[in-house]
Wavefront OBJ file of the C-alpha trace (Angstrom):
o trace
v 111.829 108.711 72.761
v 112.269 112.117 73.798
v 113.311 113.356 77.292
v 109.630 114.981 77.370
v 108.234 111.830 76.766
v 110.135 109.485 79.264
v 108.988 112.019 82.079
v 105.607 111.693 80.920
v 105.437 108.455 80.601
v 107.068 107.525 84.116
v 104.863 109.833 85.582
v 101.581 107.915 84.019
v 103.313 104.851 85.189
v 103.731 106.219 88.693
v 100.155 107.336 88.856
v 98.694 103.966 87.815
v 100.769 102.668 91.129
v 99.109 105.753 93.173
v 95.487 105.043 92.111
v 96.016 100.838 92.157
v 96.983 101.229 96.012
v 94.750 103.786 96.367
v 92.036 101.099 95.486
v 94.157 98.533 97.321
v 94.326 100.531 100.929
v 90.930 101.758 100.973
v 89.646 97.736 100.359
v 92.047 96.178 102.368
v 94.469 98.180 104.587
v 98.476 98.453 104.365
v 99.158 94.768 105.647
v 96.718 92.855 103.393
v 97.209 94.798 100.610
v 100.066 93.214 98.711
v 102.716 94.835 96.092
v 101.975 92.101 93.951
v 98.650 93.039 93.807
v 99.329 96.557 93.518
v 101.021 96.158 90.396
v 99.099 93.794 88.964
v 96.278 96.179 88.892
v 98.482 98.910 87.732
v 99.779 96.445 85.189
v 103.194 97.076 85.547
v 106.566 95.276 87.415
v 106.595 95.083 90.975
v 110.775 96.503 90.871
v 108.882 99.926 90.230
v 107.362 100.454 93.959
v 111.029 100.724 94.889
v 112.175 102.940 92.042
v 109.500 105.661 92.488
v 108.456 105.223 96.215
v 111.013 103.522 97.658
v 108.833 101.175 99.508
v 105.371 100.052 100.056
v 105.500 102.063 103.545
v 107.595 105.644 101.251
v 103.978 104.240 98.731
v 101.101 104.457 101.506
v 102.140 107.736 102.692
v 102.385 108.822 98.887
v 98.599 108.172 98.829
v 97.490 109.792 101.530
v 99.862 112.529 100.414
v 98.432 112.557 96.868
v 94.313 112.364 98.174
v 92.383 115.145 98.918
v 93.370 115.693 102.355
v 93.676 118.883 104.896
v 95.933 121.131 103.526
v 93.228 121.388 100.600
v 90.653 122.368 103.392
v 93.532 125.203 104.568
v 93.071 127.717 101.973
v 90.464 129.870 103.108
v 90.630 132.299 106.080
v 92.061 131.057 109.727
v 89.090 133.176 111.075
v 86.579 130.451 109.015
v 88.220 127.134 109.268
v 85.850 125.573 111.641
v 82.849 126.007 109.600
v 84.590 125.124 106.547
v 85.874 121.657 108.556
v 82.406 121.203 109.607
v 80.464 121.602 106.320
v 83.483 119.455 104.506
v 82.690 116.541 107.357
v 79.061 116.972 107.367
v 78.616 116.685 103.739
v 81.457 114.092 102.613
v 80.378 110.289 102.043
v 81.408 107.411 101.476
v 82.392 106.392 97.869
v 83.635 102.701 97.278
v 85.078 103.538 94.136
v 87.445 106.805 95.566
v 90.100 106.360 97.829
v 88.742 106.795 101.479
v 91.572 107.941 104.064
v 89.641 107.704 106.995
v 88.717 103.607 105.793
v 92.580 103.235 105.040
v 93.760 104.364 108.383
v 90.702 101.941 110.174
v 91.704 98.596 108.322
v 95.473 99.386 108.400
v 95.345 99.851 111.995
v 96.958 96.605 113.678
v 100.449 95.699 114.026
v 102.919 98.565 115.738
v 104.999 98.483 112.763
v 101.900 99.783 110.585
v 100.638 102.017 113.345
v 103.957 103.925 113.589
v 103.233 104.464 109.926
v 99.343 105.677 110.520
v 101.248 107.865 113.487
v 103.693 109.220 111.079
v 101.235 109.942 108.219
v 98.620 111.688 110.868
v 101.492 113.849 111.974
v 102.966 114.194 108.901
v 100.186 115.211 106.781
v 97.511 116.036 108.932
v 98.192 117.447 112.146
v 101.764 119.503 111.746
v 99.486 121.179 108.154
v 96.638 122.292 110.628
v 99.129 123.371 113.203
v 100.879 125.419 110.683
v 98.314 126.852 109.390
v 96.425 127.676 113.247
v 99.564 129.052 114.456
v 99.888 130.190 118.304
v 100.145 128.674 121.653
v 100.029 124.786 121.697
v 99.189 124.463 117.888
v 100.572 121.360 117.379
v 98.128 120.247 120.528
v 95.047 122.167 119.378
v 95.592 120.735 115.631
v 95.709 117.238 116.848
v 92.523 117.642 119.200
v 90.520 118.889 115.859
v 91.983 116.150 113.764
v 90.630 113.377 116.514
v 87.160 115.182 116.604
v 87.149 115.140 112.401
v 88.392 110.969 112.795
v 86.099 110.622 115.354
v 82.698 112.034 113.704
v 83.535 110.968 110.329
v 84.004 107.316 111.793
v 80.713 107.353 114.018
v 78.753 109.194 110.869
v 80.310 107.727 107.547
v 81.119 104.251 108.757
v 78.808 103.285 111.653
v 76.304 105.293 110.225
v 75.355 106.824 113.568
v 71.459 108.404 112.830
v 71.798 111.706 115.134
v 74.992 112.821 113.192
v 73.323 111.717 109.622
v 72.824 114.355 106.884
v 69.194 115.172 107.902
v 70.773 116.584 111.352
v 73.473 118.594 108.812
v 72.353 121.957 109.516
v 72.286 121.708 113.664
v 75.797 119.962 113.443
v 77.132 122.505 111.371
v 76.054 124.943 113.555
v 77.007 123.752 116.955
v 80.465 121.743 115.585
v 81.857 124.835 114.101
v 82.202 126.690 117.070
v 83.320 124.165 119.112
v 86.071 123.472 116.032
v 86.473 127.192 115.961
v 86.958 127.544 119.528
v 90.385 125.209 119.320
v 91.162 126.969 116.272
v 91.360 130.365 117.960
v 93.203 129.165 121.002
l 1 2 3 4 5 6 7 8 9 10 11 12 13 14 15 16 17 18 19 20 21 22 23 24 25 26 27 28 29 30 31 32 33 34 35 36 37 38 39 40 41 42 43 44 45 46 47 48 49 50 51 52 53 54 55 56 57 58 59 60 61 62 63 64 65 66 67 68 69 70 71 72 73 74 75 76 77 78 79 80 81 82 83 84 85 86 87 88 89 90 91 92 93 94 95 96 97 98 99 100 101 102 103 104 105 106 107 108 109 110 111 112 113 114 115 116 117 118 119 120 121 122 123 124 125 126 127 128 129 130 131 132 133 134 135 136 137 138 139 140 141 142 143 144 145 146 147 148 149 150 151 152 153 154 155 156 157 158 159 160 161 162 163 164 165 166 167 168 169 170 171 172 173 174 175 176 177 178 179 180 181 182 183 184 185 186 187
């Protein structure tokens, strides 16, 4: 087997791990979501967690890293980003079959060691990205407010299926949310 070969199959190997606890998070969370399982459903040995993530904590933050997260949200224009945040929110829903970060983070919530985790990846992934790409006075501060209003909605719209911020209401929210998402963008 060629060198060519070996790095394409380990990396088909390590993306049957990614999608299997992709599945595995979004249905169950980080504690009840077991390695075993995992790689069961990826159909491979459970020694590989460690040799391409390291662990199953170094393997949750490789899925939220790997998903469709902010940073693909950050490509347009600082001077748009709240209506772009506010259409993306507005019009995303929930799909059982696609990993869900905003489910992961609600059923993995419990135990300090797996919030410091959930703390890390927010951080990490989500709120240092937005403050980077913001810039200015308190960005770090102003990124973390709009990433707790995104949480926030998507949880009361997407998973408690709050009527007043359902998609019939889509072109009001858009409207009034941007700005106010705008606003913190701007400083």
């Amino acid at each position: 087997m060629s060198e060519a070969q070996k790095r394409r199959d380990a990396e088909a190997t390590r993306q049957k791990i990614l999608e299997a606890a992709r599945i595995a998070f979004t249905a169950k969370g980080y504690e009840a979501a077991g390695v075993r399982e995992i790689c069961n459903n990826a159909g491979v040995d459970q020694a590989l967690i460690k040799r391409y993530f390291g662990s199953k904590q170094k393997l949750f933050e490789a899925v939220f890293d790997s998903a469709v997260g902010i940073h693909t949200l950050l490509g347009g224009p600082k001077e748009t980003l709240g209506i772009q945040l506010a259409r993306y929110f507005t019009s995303k829903e929930r799909d059982e079959s696609q990993f869900d970060a905003t489910i992961a983070l609600l059923y993995s919530i419990g135990s300090q060691d797996v919030n410091r985790h959930i703390k890390h990846i927010l951080e990490s992934q989500f709120i240092d990205r937005l403050a980077v790409h913001i810039g200015g006075k308190r960005a770090k501060q102003r990124a973390s407010l709009i990433i707790s209003q995104l949480l926030g909605f998507d949880v009361l719209r997407r998973v408690l299926g709050v009527e007043a911020l359902s998609a019939k209401h889509k072109a009001e929210i858009v409207k009034t949310w941007s700005s106010q998402i705008q606003q913190l963008v701007d400083g």
